[in-house]
GUTI-715887 format. One record per residue (C-alpha): x, y, z; residue number from 1; residue in three letters. Coordinates in steps of 0.25 Angstrom, whole numbers, plus 5000, padded with zeros to 4 digits. Example, Ala and Ser with C-alpha at 12.3 -4.5 7.8 and 13.67 -1.06 7.14 Angstrom:
REM GUTI-715887
- east;north;up;fimi;vofi
- 5049;4982;5031;1;ALA
- 5055;4996;5029;2;SER
END
This chain:
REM GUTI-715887
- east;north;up;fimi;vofi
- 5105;5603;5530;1;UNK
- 5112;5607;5518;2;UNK
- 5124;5618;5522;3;UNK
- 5127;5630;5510;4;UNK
- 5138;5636;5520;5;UNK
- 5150;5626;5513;6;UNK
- 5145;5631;5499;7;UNK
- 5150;5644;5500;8;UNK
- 5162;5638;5506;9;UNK
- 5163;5630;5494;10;UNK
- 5161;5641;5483;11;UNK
- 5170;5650;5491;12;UNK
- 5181;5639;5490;13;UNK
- 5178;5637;5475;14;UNK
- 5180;5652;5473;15;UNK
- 5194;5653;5479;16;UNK
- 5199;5639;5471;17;UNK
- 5193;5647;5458;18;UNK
- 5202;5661;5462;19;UNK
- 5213;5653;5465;20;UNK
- 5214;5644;5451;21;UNK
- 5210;5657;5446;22;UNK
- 5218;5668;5451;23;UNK
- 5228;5664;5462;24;UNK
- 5234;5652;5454;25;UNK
- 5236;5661;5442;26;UNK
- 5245;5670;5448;27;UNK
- 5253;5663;5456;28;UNK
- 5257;5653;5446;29;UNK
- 5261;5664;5438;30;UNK
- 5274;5665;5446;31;UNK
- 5278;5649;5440;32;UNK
- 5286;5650;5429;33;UNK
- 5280;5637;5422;34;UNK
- 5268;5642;5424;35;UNK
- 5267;5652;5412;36;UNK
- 5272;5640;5404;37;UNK
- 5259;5632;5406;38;UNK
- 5247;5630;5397;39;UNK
- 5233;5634;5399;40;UNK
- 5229;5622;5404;41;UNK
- 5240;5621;5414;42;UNK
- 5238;5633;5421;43;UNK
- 5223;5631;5424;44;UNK
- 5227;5616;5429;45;UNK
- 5239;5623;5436;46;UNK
- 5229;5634;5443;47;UNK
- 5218;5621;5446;48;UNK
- 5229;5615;5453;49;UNK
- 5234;5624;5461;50;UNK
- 5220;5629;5465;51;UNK
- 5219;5613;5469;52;UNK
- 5231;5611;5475;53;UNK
- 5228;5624;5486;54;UNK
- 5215;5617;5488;55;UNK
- 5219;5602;5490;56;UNK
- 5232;5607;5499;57;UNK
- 5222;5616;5508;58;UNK
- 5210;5604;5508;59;UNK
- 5220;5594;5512;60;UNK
- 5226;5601;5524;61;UNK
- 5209;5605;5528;62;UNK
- 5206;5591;5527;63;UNK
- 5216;5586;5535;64;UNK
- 5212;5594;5546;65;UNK
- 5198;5591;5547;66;UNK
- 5203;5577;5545;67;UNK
- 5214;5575;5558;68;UNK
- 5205;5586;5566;69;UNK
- 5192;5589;5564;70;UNK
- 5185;5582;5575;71;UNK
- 5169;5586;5571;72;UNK
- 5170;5577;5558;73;UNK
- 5177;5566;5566;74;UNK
- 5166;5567;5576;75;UNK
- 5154;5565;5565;76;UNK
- 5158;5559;5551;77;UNK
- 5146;5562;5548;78;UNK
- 5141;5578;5550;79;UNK
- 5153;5582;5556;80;UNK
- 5159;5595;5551;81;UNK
- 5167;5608;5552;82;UNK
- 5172;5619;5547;83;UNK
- 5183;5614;5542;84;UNK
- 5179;5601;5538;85;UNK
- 5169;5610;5528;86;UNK
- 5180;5620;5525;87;UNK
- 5187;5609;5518;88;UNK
- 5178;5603;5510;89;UNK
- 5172;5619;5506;90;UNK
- 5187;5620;5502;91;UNK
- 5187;5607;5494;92;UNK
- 5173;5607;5486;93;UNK
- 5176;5623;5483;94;UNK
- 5189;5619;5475;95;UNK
- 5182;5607;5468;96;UNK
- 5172;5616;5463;97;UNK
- 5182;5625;5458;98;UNK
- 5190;5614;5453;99;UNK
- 5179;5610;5446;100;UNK
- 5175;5624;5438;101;UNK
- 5188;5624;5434;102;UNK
- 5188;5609;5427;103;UNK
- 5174;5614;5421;104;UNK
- 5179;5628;5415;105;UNK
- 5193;5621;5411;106;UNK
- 5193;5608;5409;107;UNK
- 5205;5607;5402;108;UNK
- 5212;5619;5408;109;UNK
- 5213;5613;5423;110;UNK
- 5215;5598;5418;111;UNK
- 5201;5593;5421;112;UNK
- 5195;5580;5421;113;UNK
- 5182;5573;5422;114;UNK
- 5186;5564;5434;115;UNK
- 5190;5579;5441;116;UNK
- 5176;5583;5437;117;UNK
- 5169;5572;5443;118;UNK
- 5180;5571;5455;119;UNK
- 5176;5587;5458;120;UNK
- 5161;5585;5457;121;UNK
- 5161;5574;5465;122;UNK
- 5168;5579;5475;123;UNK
- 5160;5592;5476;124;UNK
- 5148;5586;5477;125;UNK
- 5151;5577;5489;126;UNK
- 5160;5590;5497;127;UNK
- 5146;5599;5494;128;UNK
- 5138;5587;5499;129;UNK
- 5145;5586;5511;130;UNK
- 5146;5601;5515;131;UNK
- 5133;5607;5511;132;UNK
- 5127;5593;5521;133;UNK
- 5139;5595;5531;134;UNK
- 5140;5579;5531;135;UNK
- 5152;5571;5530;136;UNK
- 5164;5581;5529;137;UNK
- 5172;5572;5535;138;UNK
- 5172;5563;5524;139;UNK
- 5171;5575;5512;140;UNK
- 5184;5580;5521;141;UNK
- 5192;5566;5520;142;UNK
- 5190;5567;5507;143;UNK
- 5196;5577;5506;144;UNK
- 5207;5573;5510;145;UNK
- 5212;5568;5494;146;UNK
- 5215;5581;5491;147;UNK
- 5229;5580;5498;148;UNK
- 5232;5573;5484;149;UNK
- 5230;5584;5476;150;UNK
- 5241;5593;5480;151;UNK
- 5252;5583;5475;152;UNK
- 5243;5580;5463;153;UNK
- 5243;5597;5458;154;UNK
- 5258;5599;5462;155;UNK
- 5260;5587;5453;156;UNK
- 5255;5593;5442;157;UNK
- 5261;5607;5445;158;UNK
- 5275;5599;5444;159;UNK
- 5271;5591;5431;160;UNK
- 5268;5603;5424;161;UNK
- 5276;5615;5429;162;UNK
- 5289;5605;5426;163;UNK
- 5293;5598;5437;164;UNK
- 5288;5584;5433;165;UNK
- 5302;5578;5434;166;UNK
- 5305;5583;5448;167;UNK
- 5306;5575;5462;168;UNK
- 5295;5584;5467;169;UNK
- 5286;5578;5454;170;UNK
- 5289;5565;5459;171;UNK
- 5286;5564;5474;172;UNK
- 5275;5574;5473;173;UNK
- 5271;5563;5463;174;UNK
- 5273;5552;5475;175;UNK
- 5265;5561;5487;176;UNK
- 5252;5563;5476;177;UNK
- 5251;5549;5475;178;UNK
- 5254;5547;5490;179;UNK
- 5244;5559;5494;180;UNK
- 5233;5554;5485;181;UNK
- 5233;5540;5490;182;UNK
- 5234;5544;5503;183;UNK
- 5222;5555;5503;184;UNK
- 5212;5545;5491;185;UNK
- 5216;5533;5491;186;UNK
- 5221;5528;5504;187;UNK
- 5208;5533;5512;188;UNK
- 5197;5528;5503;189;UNK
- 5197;5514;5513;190;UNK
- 5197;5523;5526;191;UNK
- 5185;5533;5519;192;UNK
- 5177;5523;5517;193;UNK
- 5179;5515;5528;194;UNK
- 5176;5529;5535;195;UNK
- 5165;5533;5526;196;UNK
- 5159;5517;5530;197;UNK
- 5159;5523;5545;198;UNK
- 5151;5536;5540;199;UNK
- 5141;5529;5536;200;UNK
- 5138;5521;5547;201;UNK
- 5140;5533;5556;202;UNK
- 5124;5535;5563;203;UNK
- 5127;5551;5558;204;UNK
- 5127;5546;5544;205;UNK
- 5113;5539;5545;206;UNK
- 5109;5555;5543;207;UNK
- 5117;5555;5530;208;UNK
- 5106;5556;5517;209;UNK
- 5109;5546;5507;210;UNK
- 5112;5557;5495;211;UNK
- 5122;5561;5505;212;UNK
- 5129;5547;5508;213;UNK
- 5127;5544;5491;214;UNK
- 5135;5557;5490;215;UNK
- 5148;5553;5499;216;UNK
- 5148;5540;5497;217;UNK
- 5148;5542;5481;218;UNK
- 5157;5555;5480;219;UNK
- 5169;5545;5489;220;UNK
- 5168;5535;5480;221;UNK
- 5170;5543;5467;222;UNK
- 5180;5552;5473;223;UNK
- 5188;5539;5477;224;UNK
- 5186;5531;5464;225;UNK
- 5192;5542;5459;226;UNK
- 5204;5544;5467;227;UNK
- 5206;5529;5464;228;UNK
- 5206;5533;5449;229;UNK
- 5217;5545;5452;230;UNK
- 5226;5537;5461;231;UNK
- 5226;5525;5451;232;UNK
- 5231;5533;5440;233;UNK
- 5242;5540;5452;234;UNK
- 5247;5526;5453;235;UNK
- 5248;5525;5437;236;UNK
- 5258;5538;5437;237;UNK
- 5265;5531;5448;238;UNK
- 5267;5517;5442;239;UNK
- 5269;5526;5426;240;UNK
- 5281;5533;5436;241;UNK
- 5287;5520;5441;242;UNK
- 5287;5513;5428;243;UNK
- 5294;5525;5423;244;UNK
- 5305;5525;5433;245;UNK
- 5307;5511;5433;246;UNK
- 5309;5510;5418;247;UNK
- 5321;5523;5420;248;UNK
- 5327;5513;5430;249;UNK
- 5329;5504;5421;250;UNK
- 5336;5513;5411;251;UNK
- 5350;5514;5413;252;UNK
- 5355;5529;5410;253;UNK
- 5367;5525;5402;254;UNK
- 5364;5524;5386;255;UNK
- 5373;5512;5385;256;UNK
- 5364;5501;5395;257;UNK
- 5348;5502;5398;258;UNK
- 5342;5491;5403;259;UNK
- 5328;5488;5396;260;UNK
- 5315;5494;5402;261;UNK
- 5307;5480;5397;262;UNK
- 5316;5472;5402;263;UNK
- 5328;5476;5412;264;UNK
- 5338;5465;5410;265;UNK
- 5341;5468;5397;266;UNK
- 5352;5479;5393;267;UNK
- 5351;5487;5381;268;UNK
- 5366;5490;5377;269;UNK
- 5368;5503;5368;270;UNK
- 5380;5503;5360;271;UNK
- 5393;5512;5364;272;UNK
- 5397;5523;5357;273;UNK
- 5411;5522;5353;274;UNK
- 5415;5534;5345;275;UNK
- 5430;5529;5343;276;UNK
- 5435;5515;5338;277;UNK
- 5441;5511;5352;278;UNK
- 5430;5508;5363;279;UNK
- 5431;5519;5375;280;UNK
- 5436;5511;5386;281;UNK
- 5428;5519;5397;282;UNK
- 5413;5518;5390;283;UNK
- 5418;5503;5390;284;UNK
- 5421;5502;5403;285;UNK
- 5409;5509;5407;286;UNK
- 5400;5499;5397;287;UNK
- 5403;5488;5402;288;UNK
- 5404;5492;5415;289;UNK
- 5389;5497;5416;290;UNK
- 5384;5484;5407;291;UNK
- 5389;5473;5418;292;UNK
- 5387;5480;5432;293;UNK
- 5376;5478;5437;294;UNK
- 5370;5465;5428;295;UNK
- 5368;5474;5418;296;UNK
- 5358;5483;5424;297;UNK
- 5362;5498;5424;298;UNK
- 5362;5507;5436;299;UNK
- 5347;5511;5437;300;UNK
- 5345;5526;5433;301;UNK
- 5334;5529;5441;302;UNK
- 5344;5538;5451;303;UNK
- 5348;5546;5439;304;UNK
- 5334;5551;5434;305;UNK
- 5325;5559;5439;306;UNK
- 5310;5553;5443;307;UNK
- 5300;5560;5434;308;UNK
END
């Protein structure tokens, strides 16, 4: 029996993500100074984000919950369900929409894609599904659990464009959004469908109509296909980020000695400056000094530069 009582859950939530992006994002991001510095575009994007980030960091403690103690969806996989099990993914399928009117009305504006598009109505239609038929909430809420990603993701981006790109917080949050979205998408995909494998053996599920087991299986598949995608192009930052280091490494921060970023036993020697007929005894000194410690390999300046 279909159940309408999540659907005005759902709306509400949709509501309250509009007003915030809205009304409640605009006038506290008044008080940043960068902020009156940003274009059009960046201040919707910025507004989205925020609206997402107070959504993914309350969904993320929400599913955890029902998760480590909700017992009634431990006890059956299947029908199991509660109010908080449902308030979760009410929370969740409200944003999306909302999410989603924004891409549509500004595509441009709130940094929109076609993968988004087809993330948000994939996910909607499998979180309505679920709700309205009070079935497998224990698998909608697990997957929920990839929205513990998405906080480091927007504050990310807040850093990258309010200035703050160069900076040790840039960096390791950098490190815990890759962490994080392994850990919440990638790391459980054997476990879930290993799981998801038990479900569908479970006699309860026997009950279970076929547009409804096309539904789950199909929406998991795509979401997780997609999350492969994301991740692959995460590891492509990190590797660009690794290269970039390792080719300052290999730069020597005196103008006189640089060893070659194509290959590092060669030295590249610049020519001193000698402003008088005699040669300076110190810059000598120093020259030849620095060209024979260390077999001609210069001290590694990676100590003396800050990590972009």
């Amino acid at each position: 029996m279909c159940n309408f009582v999540p659907l005005v859950n759902i709306c509400l939530s949709c509501l309250f993500f509009v007003w915030f992006d809205k009304k409640v994002s605009p006038y506290f991001s008044k008080l940043l100074p960068q902020f009156s510095k940003f274009t059009p575009n960046q201040k919707s994007e910025w507004h989205a984000r925020t609206t997402s980030t107070i959504h993914s960091a309350t969904v993320t403690v929400l599913v955890i919950y029902v998760l480590l103690y909700d017992d009634t969806l431990r006890k059956d996989l299947v029908w199991g369900q509660s109010t908080i099990s449902q308030t979760s993914i009410a929370i969740a399928t409200g944003f999306l929409t909302s999410d989603l009117y924004l891409i549509i009305t500004n595509f441009e504006g709130v940094g929109g894609t076609m993968t988004f598009v087809a993330h948000h109505v994939v996910s909607i239609f499998a979180y309505v599904y679920a709700l309205t038929g009070g079935i497998l909430l224990s698998v909608a809420n697990f997957r929920l659990l990839a929205e513990m990603s998405t906080t480091f993701v927007n504050i990310r981006w807040f850093m990258s464009n309010a200035g703050y790109k160069g900076s040790k917080l840039y960096y390791y949050n950098g490190l815990f959004m890759t962490f994080t979205f392994f850990l919440s998408r990638i790391l459980p995909m054997p476990v879930f469908y290993y799981v998801a494998l038990h479900i569908i053996n479970l006699e309860q599920y026997s009950s279970i109509s076929w547009p409804a087991h096309v539904t789950w299986i199909t929406s998991c598949i795509t979401l997780d296909i997609m999350n492969i995608v994301w991740f692959g192009k995460m590891l492509s930052g990190v590797k660009k980020h690794l290269n970039t280091m390792s080719k300052r490494n290999l730069t020597s921060p005196d103008d006189s000695i640089a060893v070659s970023t194509s290959d590092p036993t060669k030295v590249n020697l610049k020519p001193l400056k000698v402003t008088s007929n005699e040669f300076p005894p110190n810059q000598a000194s120093q020259f030849f000094s620095k060209l024979f410690s260390n077999g001609f390999v210069p001290k590694s300046a990676s100590n003396e530069r800050k990590i972009d």
